[in-house]
MARNU-972373 format. One record per residue: x, y, z of N, C-alpha, C in turn. Coordinates in steps of 0.1 Angstrom, whole numbers, plus 5000, padded with zeros to 4 digits. Example, Ala and Ser with C-alpha at 12.3 -4.5 7.8 and 13.67 -1.06 7.14 Angstrom:
BEGIN
513249435078512349555078513249675078512849785071513749895071512950005079
//
This chain:
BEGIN
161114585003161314444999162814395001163614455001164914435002165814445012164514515024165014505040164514395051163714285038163314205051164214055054164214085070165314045077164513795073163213855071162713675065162013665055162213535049161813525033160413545037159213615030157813635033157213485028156313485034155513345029155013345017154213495019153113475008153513635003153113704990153713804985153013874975152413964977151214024964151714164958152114134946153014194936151714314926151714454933151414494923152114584911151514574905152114584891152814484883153114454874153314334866154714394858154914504858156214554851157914504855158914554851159714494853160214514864160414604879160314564891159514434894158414474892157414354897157514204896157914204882158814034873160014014877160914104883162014044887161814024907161014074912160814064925159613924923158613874915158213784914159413654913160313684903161013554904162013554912162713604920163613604926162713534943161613584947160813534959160013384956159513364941159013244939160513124943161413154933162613054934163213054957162913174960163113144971162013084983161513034975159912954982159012994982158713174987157713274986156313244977155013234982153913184971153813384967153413364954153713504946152513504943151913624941150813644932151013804926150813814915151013934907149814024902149614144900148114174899148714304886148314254876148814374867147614434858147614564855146714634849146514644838147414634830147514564816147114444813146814404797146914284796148114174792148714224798149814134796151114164807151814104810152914114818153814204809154914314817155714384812155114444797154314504798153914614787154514654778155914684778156214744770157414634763157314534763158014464758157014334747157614254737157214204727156314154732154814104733153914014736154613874738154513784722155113664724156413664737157213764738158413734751157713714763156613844766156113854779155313714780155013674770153713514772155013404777156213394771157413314775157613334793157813444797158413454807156813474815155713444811154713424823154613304822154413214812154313024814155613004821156613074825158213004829157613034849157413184847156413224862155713154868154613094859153513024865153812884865154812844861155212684862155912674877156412784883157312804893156312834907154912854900153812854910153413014913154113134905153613234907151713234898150913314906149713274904149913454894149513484886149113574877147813654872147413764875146113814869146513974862146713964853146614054843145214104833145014204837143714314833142914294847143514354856143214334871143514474876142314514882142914644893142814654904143514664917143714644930142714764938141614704943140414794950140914854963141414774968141614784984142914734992143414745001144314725008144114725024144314635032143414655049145114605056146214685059147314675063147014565073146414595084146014575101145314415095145014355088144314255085145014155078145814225071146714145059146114125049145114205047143714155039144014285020143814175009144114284994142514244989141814354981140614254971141214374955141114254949141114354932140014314923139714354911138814344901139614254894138514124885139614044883138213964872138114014859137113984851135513994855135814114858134214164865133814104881134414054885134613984898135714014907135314094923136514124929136713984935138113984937138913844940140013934955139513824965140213834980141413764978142713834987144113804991144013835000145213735008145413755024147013745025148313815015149213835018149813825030150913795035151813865044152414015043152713995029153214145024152914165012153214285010152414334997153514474987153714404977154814524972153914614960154414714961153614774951155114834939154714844928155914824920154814874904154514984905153515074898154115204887155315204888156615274883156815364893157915454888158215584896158215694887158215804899158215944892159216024893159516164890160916224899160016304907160816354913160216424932161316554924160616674919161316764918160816874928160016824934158716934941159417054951160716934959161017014968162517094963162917114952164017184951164717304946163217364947163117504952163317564932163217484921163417524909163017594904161817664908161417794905162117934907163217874919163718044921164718014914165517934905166217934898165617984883164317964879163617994869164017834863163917744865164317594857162817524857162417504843160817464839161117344841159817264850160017164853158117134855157616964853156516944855156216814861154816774866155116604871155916514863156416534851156916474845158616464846159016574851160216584856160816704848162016744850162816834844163216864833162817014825162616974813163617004807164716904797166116944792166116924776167216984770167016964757168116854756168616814741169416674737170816704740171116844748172216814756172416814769171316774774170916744796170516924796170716994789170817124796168817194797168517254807167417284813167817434803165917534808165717614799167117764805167617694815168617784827169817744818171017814809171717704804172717674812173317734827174317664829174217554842172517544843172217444847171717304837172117234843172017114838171316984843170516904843169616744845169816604839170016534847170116364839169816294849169816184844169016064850166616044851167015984863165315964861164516114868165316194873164616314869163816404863164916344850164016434836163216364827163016194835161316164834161716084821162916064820162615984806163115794807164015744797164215624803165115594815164415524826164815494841166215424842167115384832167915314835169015354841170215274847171115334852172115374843172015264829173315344824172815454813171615424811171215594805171615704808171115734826171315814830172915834834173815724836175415754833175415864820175015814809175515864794174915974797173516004804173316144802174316254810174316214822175316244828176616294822177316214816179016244809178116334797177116324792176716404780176816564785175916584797176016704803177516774803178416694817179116724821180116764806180416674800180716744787180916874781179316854779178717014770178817094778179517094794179317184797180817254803181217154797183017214793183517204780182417254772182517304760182517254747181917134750181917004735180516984732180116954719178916984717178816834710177816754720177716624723176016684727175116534719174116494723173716354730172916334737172616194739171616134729172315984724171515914715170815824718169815864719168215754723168015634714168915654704168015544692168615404694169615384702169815204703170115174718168915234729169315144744169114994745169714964750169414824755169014864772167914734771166914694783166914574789167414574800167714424807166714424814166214314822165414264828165714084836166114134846166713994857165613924860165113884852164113774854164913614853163813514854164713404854163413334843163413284830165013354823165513504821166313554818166813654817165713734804165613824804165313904792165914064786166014084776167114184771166414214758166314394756166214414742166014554739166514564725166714694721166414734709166014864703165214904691163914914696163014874685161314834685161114714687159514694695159114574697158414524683157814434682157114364671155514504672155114564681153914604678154514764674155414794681155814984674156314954657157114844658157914814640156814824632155614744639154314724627153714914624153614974632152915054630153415144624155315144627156115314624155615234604156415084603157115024590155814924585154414894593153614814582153814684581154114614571154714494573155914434573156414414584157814374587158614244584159514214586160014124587160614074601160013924600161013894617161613744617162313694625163413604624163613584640163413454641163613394650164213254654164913244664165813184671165713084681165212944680164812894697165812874701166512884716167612834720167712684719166112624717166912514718167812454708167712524696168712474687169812544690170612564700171812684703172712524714173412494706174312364716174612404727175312564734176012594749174312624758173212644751172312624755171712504763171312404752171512234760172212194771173812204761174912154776174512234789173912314792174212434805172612414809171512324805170312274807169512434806169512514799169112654797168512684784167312584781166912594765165912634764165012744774164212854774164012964768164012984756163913114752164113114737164513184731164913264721165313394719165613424703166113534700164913594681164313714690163613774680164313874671164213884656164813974653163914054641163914194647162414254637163014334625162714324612163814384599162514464593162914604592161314724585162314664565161014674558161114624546161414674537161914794535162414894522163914854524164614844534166214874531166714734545165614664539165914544556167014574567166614684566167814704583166514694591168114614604167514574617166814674623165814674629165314764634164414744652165414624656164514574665165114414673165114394683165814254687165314254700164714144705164414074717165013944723165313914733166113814740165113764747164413644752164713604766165413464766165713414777166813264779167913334784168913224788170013214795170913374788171313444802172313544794172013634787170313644782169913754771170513914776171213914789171614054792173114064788173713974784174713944780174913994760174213914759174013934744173613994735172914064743171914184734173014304734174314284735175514434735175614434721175414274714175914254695174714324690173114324700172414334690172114504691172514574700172914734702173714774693174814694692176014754680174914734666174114644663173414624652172714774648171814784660170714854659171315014654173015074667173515144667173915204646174515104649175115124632174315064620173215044622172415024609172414934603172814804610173114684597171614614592171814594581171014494576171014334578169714274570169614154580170414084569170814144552171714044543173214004549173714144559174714174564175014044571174214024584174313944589174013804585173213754578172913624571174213574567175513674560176113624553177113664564
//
């Protein structure tokens, strides 16, 4: 998708995750008719519902066409021809092109890690919370060892390794990433969504933000979105924050420091 020398006409997006949503809106805005075919019910799965419902009405106002709880039957390259299942009914497309954007895996197959003795499975490489494999003076990070795909995850895991392996005993901490997502609007967030908070914490607390009561919002004509913030109810700490609107990749660094260090929502109020 990123080697073609002309804008495609037409563009059938599978999968609905965040490759998929940011290659949808970047081809819709550039004229491209989009259609997205995602397996889930909902766009971007693993993010808040109510966000994913924001950033599909923003999609489909821009003319990307959407089917979510959809599964892609067929593909006929030589035809230009897609059919998927699509509420018990298969439904025909006649793309120009067709991206598939289904996640990824790591490719450890070819790197011979058995003669090193380094346990490894489709899942990728298997390390403990300091990068280090069951070999200890080998070491793994990034999307290899199968866990979250980011780039600056796998930076941290990275310096976490190289570290421990000059002799400092450093772990990598999973409990406050932030997740961008270059959609248009932007989206960003970190902690738990509204459906893991309910289940770890029961009944939560949440707080919300429309931009459009945010004034640098207005002025800059960018009053799409909000800011969710999810609080577990014994010791109201934050436990949770969603963005989308203008900049949500920007902003969500306060709500990492939040999540990082434990503050409560009295903290902030006041």
């Amino acid at each position: 998708a990123m080697s073609l020398e002309n804008i495609p006409k037409s563009l059938l997006i599978v999968g609905g995750g965040v490759i998929g949503c940011e290659f949808a809106s970047i081809s819709s805005r550039l004229g491209t008719k989009v259609t997205i075919v995602e397996m889930a019910p909902q766009l971007l799965p693993g993010e808040d519902e109510d966000i994913a419902h924001i950033l599909r009405d923003k999609l489909e106002n821009d003319g990307v066409e959407i089917f979510t709880g959809a599964a892609l039957k067929g593909l006929n390259n030589y035809k230009k021809q897609a059919s998927f299942e699509y509420e018990g009914s298969i439904q025909e497309a006649n793309p120009e092109y067709v991206l598939v954007s289904v996640g990824r895996k790591p490719r450890v197959q070819k790197l011979d890690l058995e003669k090193a003795g380094v346990q490894f499975s489709n899942k990728g490489i298997s390390v403990n919370e300091h990068m280090q494999t069951n070999v200890s003076h080998i070491y793994a990070a990034g999307d290899v060892i199968g866990g979250i795909q980011l780039a600056h995850v796998a930076f941290h895991e990275g310096t976490t390794a190289a570290l421990h392996a000059s002799g400092e005993d450093v772990k990598v901490n999973y409990h406050a990433v932030p997740q961008c997502i270059y959609t248009s609007p932007e989206i960003a967030s970190v902690g738990l969504n509204e459906k893991d908070a309910r289940e770890q914490y029961g009944d939560i607390l949440i707080g919300e933000f429309p931009f459009t009561a945010n004034g640098k919002a207005l002025i800059i004509g960018e009053q799409t979105g909000k800011v969710k913030v999810i609080v577990e109810p014994k010791y109201q700490e934050i436990v949770g924050i969603s963005i989308i609107g203008s900049r949500a990749t920007e902003l969500i660094g306060q709500g990492t420091v939040m999540i990082h260090t434990e503050v409560t929502a009295d903290i902030m109020r006041d």
